[in-house]
C-alpha positions in Angstrom: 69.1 -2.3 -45.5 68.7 -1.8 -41.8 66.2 -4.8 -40.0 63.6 -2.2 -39.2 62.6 -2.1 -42.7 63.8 -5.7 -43.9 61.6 -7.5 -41.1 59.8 -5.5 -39.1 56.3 -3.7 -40.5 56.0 -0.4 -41.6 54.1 2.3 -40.6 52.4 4.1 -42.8 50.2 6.3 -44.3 47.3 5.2 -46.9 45.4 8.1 -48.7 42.6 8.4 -51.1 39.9 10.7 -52.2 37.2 12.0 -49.4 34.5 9.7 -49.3 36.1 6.2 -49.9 37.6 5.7 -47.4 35.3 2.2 -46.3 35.7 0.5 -49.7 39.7 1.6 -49.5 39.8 -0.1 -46.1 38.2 -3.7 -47.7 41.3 -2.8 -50.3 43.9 -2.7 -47.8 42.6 -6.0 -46.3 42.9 -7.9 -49.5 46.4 -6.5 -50.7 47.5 -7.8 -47.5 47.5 -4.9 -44.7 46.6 -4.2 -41.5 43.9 -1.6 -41.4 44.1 1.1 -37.9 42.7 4.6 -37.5 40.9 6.1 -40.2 41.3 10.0 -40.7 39.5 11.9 -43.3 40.7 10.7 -46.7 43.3 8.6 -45.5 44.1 5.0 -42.8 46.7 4.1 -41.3 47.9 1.1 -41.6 50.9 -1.8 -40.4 52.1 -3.3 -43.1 55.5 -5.0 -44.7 57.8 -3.5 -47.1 56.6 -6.4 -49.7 53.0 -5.5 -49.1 53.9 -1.8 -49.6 54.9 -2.6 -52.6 51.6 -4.3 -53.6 49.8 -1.6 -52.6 51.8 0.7 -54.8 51.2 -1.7 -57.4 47.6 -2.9 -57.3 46.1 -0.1 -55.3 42.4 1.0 -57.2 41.8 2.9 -54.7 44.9 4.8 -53.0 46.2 8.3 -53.9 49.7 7.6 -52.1 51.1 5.1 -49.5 53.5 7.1 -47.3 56.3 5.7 -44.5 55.5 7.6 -41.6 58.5 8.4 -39.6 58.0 10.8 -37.6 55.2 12.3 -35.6 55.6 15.4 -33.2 52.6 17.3 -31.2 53.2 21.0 -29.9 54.5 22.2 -33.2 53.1 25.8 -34.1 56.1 27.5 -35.0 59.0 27.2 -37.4 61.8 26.7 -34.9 59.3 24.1 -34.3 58.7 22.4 -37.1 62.6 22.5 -38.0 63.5 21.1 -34.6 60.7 18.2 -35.6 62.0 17.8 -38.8 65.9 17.4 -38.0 65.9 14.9 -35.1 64.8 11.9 -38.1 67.9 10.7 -39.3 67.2 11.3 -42.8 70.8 10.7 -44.3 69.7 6.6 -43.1 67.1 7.5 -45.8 68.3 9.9 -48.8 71.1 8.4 -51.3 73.7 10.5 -52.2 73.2 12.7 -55.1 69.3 11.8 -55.0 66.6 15.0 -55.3 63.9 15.7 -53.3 61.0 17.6 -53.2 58.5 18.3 -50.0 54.5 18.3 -49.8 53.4 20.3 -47.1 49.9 20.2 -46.2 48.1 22.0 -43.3 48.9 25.5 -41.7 48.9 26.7 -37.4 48.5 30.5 -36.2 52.7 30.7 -37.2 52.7 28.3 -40.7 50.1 29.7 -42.8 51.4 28.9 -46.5 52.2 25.8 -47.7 55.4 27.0 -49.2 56.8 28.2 -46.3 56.0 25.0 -44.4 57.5 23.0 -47.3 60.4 25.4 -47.5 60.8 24.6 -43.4 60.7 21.0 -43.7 63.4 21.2 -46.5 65.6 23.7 -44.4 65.7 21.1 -41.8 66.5 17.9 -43.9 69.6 19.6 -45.1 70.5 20.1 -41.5 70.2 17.0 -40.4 71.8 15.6 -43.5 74.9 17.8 -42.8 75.2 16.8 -38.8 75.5 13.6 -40.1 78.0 14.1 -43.0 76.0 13.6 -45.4 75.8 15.2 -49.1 73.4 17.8 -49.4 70.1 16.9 -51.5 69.0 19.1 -54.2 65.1 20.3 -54.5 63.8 19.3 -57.2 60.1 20.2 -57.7 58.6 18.9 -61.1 60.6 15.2 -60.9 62.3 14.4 -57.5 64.0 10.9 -57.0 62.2 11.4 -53.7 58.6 13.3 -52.7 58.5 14.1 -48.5 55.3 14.0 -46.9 54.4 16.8 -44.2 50.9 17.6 -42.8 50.4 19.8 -39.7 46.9 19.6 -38.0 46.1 21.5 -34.7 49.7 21.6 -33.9 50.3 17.7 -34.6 53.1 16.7 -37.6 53.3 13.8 -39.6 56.7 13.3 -41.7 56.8 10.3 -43.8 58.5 9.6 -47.1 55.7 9.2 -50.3 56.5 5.7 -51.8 54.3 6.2 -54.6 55.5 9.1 -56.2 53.5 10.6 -58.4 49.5 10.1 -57.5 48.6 6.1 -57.9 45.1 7.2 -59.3 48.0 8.7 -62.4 48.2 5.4 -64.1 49.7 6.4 -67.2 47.1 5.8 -69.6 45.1 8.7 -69.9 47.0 11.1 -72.2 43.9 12.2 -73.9 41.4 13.2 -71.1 38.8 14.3 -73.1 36.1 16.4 -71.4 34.9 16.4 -67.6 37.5 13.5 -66.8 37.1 11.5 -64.1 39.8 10.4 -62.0 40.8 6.6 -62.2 40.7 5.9 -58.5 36.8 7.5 -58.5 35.9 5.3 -61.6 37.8 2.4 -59.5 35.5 3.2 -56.5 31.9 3.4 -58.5 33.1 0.2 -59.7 34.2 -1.3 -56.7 30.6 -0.1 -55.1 28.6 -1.7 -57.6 30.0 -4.8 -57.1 31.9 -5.2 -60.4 34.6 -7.6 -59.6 31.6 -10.2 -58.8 29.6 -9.2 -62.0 32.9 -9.5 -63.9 33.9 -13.0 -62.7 30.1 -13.9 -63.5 30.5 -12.7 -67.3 28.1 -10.0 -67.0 28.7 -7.0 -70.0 28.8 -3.4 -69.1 28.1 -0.7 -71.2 29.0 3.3 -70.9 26.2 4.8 -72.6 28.5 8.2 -72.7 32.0 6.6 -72.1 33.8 9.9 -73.1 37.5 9.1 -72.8 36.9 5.3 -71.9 38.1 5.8 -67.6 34.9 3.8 -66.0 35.5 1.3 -69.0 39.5 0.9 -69.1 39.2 0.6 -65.4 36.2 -1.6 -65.2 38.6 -4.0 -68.2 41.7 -3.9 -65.6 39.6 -4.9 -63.0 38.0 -7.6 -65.2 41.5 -8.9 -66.7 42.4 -9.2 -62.7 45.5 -6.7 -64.5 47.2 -4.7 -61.4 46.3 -0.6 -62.3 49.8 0.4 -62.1 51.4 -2.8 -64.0 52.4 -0.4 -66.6 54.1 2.3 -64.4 57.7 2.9 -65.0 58.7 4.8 -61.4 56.8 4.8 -57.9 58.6 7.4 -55.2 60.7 4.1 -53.6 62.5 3.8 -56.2 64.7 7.1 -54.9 64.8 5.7 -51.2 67.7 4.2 -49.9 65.7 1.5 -48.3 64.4 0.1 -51.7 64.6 -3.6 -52.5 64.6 -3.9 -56.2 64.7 -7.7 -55.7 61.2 -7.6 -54.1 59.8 -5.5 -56.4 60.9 -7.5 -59.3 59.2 -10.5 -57.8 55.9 -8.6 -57.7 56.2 -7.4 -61.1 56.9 -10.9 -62.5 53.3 -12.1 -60.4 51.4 -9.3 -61.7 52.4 -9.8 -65.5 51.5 -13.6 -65.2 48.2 -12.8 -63.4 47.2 -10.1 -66.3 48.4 -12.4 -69.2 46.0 -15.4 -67.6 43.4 -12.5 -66.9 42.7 -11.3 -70.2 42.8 -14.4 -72.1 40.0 -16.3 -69.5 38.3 -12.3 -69.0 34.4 -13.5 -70.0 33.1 -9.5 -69.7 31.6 -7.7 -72.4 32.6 -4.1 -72.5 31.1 -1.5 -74.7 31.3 2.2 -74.7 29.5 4.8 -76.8 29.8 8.4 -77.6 28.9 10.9 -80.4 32.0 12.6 -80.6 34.9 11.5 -82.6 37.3 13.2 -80.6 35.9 11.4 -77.3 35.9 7.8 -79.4 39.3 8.3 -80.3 40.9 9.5 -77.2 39.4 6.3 -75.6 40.6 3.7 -77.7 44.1 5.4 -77.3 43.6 5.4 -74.1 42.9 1.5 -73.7 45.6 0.9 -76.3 47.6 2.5 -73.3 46.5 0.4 -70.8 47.0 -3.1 -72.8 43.4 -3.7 -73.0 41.7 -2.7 -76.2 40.9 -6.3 -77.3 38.6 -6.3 -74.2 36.2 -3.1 -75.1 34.2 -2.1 -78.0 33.8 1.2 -79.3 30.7 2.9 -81.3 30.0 6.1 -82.4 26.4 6.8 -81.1 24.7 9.2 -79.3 22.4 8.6 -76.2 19.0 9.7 -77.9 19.7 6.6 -80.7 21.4 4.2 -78.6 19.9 0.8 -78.4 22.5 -1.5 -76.0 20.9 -4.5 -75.9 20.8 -4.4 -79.9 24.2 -4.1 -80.0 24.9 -6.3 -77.0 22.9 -9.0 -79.0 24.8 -8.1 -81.7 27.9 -8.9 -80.3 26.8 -12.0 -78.9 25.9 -13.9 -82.0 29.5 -12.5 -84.0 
């Protein structure tokens, strides 16, 4: 692993959804970054490969963290954007025999689909990979080893590599979505605005009057358990780069499984979540079976016109 990357911070690239992008900032603080501009659904930020890591890992907020290494201005046309693209020296980057795949996002007067941006971007990886002797990657659209970032804007590019992967706010628990889902990193966020994390270390109860498939809850019990969101996450996007640590990574792990063990034994929050349909009920207690937090939420089968929550909060309380 080069210096740059073992001791020196990274730049890069923190997005989320539109509209968060405050409470994502007070994130970044915490996990250990250093917050600079702020674009629309997005902030840069200076950071370590370590805390990187962390913020791939306990990130409530984040859509992707992405390396930025490369930014070009004046590029409007393909011969452009490929001239842009093959000056990074991407083979320092891209293992052999590792697959890649390239979001493009953005368009100029000359780029106006994203396929053909992505298709551009991919054209001149392979160049550069070959000037430099290296084996040529394969695409590989539905599960890359590695996911390139690439987002023109009034003729500016930014190139990064996508550390996460897939989406952060994709946890893994939600197989059964249920109806009108809401994403985790939203649920995160109407958490994090209410001022849960407080409430939760104070042993206040919440309750879901129409929990659906259990989200605000599961997320609102990982919060409470002080259990990282992606704990249970099998691959993040540095796992295909050639800069990867594993030993770092590792360590994190370790931290996070003790702090989540510790969490959900001293977690003092009440969680309960109601619904009238079966279907809803059941795709929610799978879902927190999922997550590794079903002992921490309580399930009932009762619609909102009959609901009495401080009965059953009272209830609760005295078993």
């Amino acid at each position: 692993m080069t210096e740059q990357y073992q001791n020196e911070a990274l730049d890069l690239l923190v997005t989320c959804p539109k509209g968060i992008e405050q409470l994502l900032e007070g994130e970044l603080i915490q996990l250990g970054a250093t917050p600079g501009k702020t674009t629309v659904a997005g902030i840069y930020v200076s950071a370590s490969l370590e805390t990187a890591y962390r913020l791939c890992l306990w990130s409530r907020l984040a859509n992707r963290v992405i390396v930025i290494l490369q930014r070009a201005s004046m590029v409007d046309t393909a011969a452009q954007l490929l001239s842009a693209v093959t000056v990074v020296p991407w083979a320092e980057h891209i293992a052999a025999g590792k697959t890649l795949a390239v979001d493009f996002h953005g368009r100029s007067e000359h780029i106006r689909h994203t396929r053909f941006g992505a298709q551009t971007v991919k054209d001149g990886v392979v160049d550069a990979m070959a000037l430099a002797g290296a084996e040529r990657p394969q695409v590989d659209t539905k599960s890359p080893d590695m996911r390139l970032y690439a987002h023109l804007h009034r003729s500016n590019l930014t190139l990064g590599i996508d550390l996460s992967g897939e989406s952060l706010h994709r946890r893994g628990y939600r197989l059964d979505v249920g109806h009108a889902p809401l994403k985790e990193n939203l649920a995160a966020a109407l958490l994090v605005r209410a001022g849960w994390q407080a409430r939760a270390k104070a042993g206040e109860p919440l309750i879901d009057p129409l929990c659906g498939a259990g989200t605000l809850l599961i997320e609102a019990a990982l919060m409470a358990a002080d259990q990282a969101p992606n704990l249970n996450r099998r691959r993040f996007g540095f796992h295909g780069w050639a800069h990867h640590q594993q030993a770092i990574w590792e360590e994190l792990q370790r931290e996070a499984q003790a702090r989540a063990s510790i969490g959900r034994k001293r977690c003092k929050s009440a969680l309960f979540g109601f619904d009238q349909s079966p279907a809803a009920l059941s795709a929610a207690k799978a879902n927190a079976m999922r997550a590794g937090i079903p002992a921490l939420i309580t399930f009932h089968g009762q619609g909102l016109p009959s609901l009495n929550a401080r009965k059953v909060w009272h209830r609760n309380q005295v078993c």
